[in-house]
C-alpha positions in Angstrom: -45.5 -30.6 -1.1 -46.4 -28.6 1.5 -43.3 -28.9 3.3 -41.4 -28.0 -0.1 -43.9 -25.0 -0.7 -43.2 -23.3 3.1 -39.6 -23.6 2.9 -40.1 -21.8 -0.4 -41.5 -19.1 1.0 -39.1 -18.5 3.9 -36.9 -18.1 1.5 -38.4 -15.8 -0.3 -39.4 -13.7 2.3 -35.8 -13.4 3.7 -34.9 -10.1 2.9 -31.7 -7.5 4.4 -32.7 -3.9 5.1 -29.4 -2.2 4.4 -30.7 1.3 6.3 -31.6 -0.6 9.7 -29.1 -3.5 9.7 -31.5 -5.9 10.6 -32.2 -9.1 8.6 -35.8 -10.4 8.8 -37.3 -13.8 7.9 -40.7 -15.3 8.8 -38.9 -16.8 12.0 -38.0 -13.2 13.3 -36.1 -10.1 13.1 -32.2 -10.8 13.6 -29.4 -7.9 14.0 -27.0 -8.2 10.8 -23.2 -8.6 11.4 -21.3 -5.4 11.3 -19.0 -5.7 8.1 -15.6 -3.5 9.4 -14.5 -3.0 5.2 -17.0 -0.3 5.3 -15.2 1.4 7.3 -12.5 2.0 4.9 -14.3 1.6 1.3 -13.8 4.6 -0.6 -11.3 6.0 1.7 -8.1 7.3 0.6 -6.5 7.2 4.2 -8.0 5.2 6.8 -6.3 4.2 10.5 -4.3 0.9 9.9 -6.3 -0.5 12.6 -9.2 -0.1 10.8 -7.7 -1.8 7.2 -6.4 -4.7 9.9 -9.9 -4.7 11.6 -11.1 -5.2 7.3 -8.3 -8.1 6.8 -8.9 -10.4 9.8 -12.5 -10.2 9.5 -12.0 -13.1 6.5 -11.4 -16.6 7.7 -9.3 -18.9 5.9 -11.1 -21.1 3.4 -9.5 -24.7 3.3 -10.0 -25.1 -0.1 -8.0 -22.1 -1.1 -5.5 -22.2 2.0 -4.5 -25.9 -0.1 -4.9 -25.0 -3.2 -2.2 -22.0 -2.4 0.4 -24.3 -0.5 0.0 -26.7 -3.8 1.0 -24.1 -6.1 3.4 -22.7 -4.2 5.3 -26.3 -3.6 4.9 -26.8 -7.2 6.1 -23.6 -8.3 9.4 -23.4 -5.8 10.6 -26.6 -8.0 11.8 -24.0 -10.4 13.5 -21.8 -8.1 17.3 -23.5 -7.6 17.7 -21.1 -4.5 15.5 -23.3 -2.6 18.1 -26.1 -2.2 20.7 -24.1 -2.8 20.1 -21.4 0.5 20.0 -24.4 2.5 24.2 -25.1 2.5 24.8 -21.7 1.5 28.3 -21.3 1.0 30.3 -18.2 2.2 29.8 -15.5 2.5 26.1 -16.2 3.4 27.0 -19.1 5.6 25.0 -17.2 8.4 22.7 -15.5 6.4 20.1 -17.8 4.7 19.8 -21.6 5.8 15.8 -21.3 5.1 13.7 -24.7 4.7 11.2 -23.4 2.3 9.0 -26.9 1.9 9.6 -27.7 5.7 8.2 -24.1 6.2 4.9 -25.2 4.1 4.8 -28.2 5.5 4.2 -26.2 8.9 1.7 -24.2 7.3 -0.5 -26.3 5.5 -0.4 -27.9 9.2 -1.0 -24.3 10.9 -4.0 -22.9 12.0 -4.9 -19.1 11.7 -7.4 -16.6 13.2 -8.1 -15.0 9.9 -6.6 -15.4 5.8 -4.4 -12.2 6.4 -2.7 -13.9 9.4 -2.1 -16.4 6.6 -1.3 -14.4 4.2 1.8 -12.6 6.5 3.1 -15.9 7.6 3.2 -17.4 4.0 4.5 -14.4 2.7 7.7 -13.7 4.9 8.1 -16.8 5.3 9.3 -16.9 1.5 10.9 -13.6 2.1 13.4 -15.5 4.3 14.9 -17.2 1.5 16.0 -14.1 0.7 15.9 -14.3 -2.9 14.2 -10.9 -4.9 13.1 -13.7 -7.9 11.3 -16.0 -5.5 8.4 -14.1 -3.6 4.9 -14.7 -2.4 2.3 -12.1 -3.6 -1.5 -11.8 -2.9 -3.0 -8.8 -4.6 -6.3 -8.5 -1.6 -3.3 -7.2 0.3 -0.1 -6.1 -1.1 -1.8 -4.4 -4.1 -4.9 -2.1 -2.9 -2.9 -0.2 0.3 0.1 1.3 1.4 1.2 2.4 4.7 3.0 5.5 5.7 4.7 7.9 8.2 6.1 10.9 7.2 9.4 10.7 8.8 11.8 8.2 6.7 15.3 7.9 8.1 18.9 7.7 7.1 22.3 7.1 8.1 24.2 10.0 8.4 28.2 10.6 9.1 28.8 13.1 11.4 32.5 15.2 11.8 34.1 12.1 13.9 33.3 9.4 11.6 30.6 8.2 13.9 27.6 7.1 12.3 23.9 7.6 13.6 20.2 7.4 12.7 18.5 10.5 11.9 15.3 11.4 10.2 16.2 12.4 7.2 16.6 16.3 7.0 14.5 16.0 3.7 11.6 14.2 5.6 9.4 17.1 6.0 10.1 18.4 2.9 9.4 15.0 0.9 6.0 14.4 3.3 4.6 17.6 2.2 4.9 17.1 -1.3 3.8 13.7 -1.2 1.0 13.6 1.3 0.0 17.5 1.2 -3.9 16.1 1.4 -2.8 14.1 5.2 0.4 16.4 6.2 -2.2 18.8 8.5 -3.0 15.3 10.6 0.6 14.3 11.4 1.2 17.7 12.3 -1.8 18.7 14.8 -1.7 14.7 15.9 2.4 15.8 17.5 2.4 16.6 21.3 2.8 19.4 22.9 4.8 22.6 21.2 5.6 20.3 19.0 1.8 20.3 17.5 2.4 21.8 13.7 6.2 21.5 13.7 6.4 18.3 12.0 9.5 20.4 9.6 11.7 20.4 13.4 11.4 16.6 13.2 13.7 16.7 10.4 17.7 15.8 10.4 16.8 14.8 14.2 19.2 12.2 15.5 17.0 9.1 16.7 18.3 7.3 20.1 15.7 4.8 20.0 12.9 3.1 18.1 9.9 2.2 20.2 12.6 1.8 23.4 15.0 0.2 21.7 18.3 1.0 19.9 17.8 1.9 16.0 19.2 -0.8 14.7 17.4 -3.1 17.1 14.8 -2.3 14.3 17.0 -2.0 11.1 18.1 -6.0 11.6 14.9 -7.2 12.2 13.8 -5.3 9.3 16.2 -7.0 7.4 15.3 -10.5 8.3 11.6 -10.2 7.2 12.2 -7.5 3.7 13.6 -10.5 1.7 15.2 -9.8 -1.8 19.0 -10.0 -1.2 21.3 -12.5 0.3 23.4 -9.8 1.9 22.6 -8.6 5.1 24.3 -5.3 4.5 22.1 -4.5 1.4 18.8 -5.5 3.3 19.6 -3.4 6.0 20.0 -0.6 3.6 16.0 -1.1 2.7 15.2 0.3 6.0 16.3 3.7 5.3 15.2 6.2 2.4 17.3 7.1 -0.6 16.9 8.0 -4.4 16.7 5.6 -7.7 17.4 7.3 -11.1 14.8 6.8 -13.6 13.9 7.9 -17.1 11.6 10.6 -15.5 14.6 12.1 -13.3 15.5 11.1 -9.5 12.6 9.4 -7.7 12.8 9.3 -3.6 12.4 5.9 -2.3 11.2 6.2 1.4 12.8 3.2 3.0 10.8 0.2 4.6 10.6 2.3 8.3 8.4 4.7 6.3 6.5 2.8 3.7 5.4 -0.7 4.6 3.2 -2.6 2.3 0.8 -4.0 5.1 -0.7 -2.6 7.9 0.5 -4.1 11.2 1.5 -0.7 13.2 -0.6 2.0 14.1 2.2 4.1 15.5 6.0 4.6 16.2 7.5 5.9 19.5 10.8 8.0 18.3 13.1 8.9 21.1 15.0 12.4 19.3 17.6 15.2 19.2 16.4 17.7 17.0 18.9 20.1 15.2 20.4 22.6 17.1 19.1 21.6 20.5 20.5 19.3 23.4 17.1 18.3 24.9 16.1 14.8 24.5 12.2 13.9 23.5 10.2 11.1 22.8 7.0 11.5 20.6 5.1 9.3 19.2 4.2 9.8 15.6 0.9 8.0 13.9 1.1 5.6 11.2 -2.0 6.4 8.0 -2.5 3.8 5.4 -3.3 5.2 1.8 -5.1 3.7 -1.2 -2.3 2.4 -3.6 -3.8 3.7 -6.7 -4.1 7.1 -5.0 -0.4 6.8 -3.6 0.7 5.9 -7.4 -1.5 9.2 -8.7 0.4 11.9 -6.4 
């Protein structure tokens, strides 16, 4: 009993001082864990390192990670894609040839540093299929952020015929109507003379994407956006355009300027503006907002 009574009161005497960070127990006085979400709770635009910094710091539950593969296995049984993507026939022969339960077989296999390292693999991984009625969604991630840079691009035909990437000569115009509460940080975060011209960015023909060519970066876009067999039409996700709805024409910003998880902190643009034959490369910073605020503007 007396054993049974002191454990009692260690227990009761553990307590967490939330102002000093300090946990304290009749054993002594321990330094609590740092918790990174607070970091971004009740934020409407936080760095995307710091929402990555809040998803890793989960680890994958076994339990869960198990009970998700199960479901999932169970729930691709009603999805004829599965065996059909596998002997695609033309004009997808090249296209989609994705092993959907050899894919979870790997996974439930698979370790991970953290459930949002799960979570991405799981969920392009049934993106590959390809298929816009057979998706993987967890709501912790894909629902409470989005992420954003203010320059969406297009393709645009010049006099020739030739086709290039430009940032869309709307971008600036779209940016400040959307994001008129974070517009001031893109714009004072641009080097040089270039600091509160963000508007000169736009129509600017883009030679290169983080080093490479443009559509280095559309194509591998288009083999982790998922939704259509065609590689044409998943290419076309990568740049912006406009959907006709009941309220009048809405302005979809493309996946290079909206992504729905946040794995880049910035892109490196390589740029002729308008009007000018000088050649620059700037690097413009990637902001995540809340979802519910991005649905409110």
């Amino acid at each position: 009993m007396v054993s049974l009574a002191a454990a009692a009161l260690t227990v009761l005497l553990h307590f967490v001082n939330g102002d000093k960070g300090i946990i304290r127990s009749p054993s002594g006085i321990f330094p609590r864990a740092a918790d990174p979400c607070t970091a971004v709770a009740g934020q409407k635009w936080v760095a995307p390192s710091a929402l990555r910094a809040c998803f890793t710091s989960f680890k994958v539950d076994p339990e869960i990670k198990a009970n998700i593969v199960d479901v999932v296995n169970k729930t691709l049984a009603f999805h004829t894609s599965v065996n059909y993507e596998l002997l695609a026939p033309e004009p997808f022969t090249a296209d989609v040839h994705e092993d959907l339960l050899a894919d979870l077989a790997r996974i439930s296999k698979q370790e991970y540093p953290s459930d949002f390292d799960l979570h991405v693999d799981m969920s392009r991984t049934l993106k590959r299929l390809n298929d816009g009625h057979c998706v993987y969604t967890n709501a912790c991630y894909d629902s409470a952020f989005l992420t954003f840079l203010p320059t969406p691009v297009v393709l645009l035909t010049d006099s020739s015929g030739a086709q290039n990437v430009h940032i869309a000569p709307e971008a600036f115009a779209v940016a400040s109507a959307e994001f008129s509460d974070e517009i001031d940080v893109w714009q004072n975060a641009l080097p040089g003379a270039l600091k509160g011209e963000l508007s000169s960015l736009s129509g600017a023909k883009v030679l290169f994407i983080n080093g490479a060519d443009p559509f280095d970066a559309v194509d591998a876009n288009a083999q982790i956006t998922g939704s259509f067999q065609g590689f044409g039409t998943r290419q076309n996700s990568f740049f912006s355009s406009y959907n006709r709805a009941d309220a009048g024409w809405m302005y979809i910003m493309g996946n290079f300027a909206q992504m729905s998880l946040p794995l880049a902190d910035s892109a490196t643009l390589t740029i002729q503006r308008v009007n000018s034959t000088e050649v620059e490369t700037i690097t413009v910073n990637i902001w995540t907002c809340t979802h519910i605020s991005a649905h409110d503007r």
